[in-house]
N, C-alpha and C positions, 0 to 999 in steps of 0.2 A: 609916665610917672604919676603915681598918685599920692597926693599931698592931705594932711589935715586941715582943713578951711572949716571952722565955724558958719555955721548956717547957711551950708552949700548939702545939694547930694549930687553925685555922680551916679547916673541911672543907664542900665543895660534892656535888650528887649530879647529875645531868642524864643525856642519854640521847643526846650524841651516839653516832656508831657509827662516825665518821673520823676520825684523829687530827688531822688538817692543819686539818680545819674544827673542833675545838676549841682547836685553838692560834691561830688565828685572831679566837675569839670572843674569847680568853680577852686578848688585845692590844689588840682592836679594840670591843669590847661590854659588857665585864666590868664595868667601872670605870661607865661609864652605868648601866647596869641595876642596881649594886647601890650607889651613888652613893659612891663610893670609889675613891681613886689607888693602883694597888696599889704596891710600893716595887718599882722596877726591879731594884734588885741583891738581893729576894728571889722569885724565880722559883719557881711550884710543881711538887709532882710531882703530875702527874696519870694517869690510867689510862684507855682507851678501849678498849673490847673491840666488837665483831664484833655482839653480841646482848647485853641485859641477862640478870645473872646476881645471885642473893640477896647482898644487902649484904656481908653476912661473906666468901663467897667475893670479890667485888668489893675488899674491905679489905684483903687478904691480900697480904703480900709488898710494903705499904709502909712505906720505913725507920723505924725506928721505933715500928712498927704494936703492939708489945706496950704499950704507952704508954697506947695511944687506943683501942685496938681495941672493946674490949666497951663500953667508954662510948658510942662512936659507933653500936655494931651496937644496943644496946640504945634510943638518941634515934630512928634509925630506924624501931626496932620500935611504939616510943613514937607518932613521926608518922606511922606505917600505909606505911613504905616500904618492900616488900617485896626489890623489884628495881629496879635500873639498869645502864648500861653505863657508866657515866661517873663517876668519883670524881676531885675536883681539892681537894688539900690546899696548906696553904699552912704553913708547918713558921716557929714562932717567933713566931707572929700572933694578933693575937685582933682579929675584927670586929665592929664596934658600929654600929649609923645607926639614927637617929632616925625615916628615909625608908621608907618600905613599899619591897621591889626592886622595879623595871619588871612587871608582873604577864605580860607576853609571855617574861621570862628566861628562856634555855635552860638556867640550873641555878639548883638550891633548894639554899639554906645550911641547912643539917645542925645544925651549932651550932659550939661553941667548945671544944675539949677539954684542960684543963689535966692534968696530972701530976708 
């Protein structure tokens, strides 16, 4: 379930490498695999680069990021995630499910980061 929570983001990691085919997933797969409707009128920012690159770099340069930053770089560090190319935030959200995600998901949730 993903909820509106003020001054929370719920932050994704994966490893597409095309933005088309993560704006795609993220319409079309998302809400399946992680058993949650995401709210239409809160769209996320997400980041898609070429080649994965260390988390921190990867975090850098989104709004907000002095927020979340090291909380998230450091949950990363915590769950052995070095690199990816894929970061998809969802700004004002905090996600919760009872459900294991689709264990096929093209992205791993990171966690919740309040501030």
């Amino acid at each position: 379930m993903m909820t509106r929570k003020g001054k929370c983001v719920a932050i994704w990691l994966g490893d597409f490498t095309d933005e088309l085919d993560a704006d795609e997933y993220l319409h079309i797969q998302f809400g399946r695999d992680f058993h949650c409707r995401p709210d239409e009128a809160n769209v996320p920012e997400f980041c898609v680069l070429e080649s994965a690159v260390v988390i921190p770099e990867l975090l850098k340069g989104f709004s907000f990021e002095s927020n979340f930053f090291e909380a998230a770089c450091a949950q990363a560090q915590k769950s052995g995630i070095v690199s990816s190319s894929t970061a998809v935030i969802y700004y004002q959200t905090h996600y919760e499910c009872d459900q294991p995600p689709d264990p096929s998901a093209s992205l791993l949730f990171l966690g919740n980061f309040e501030w």
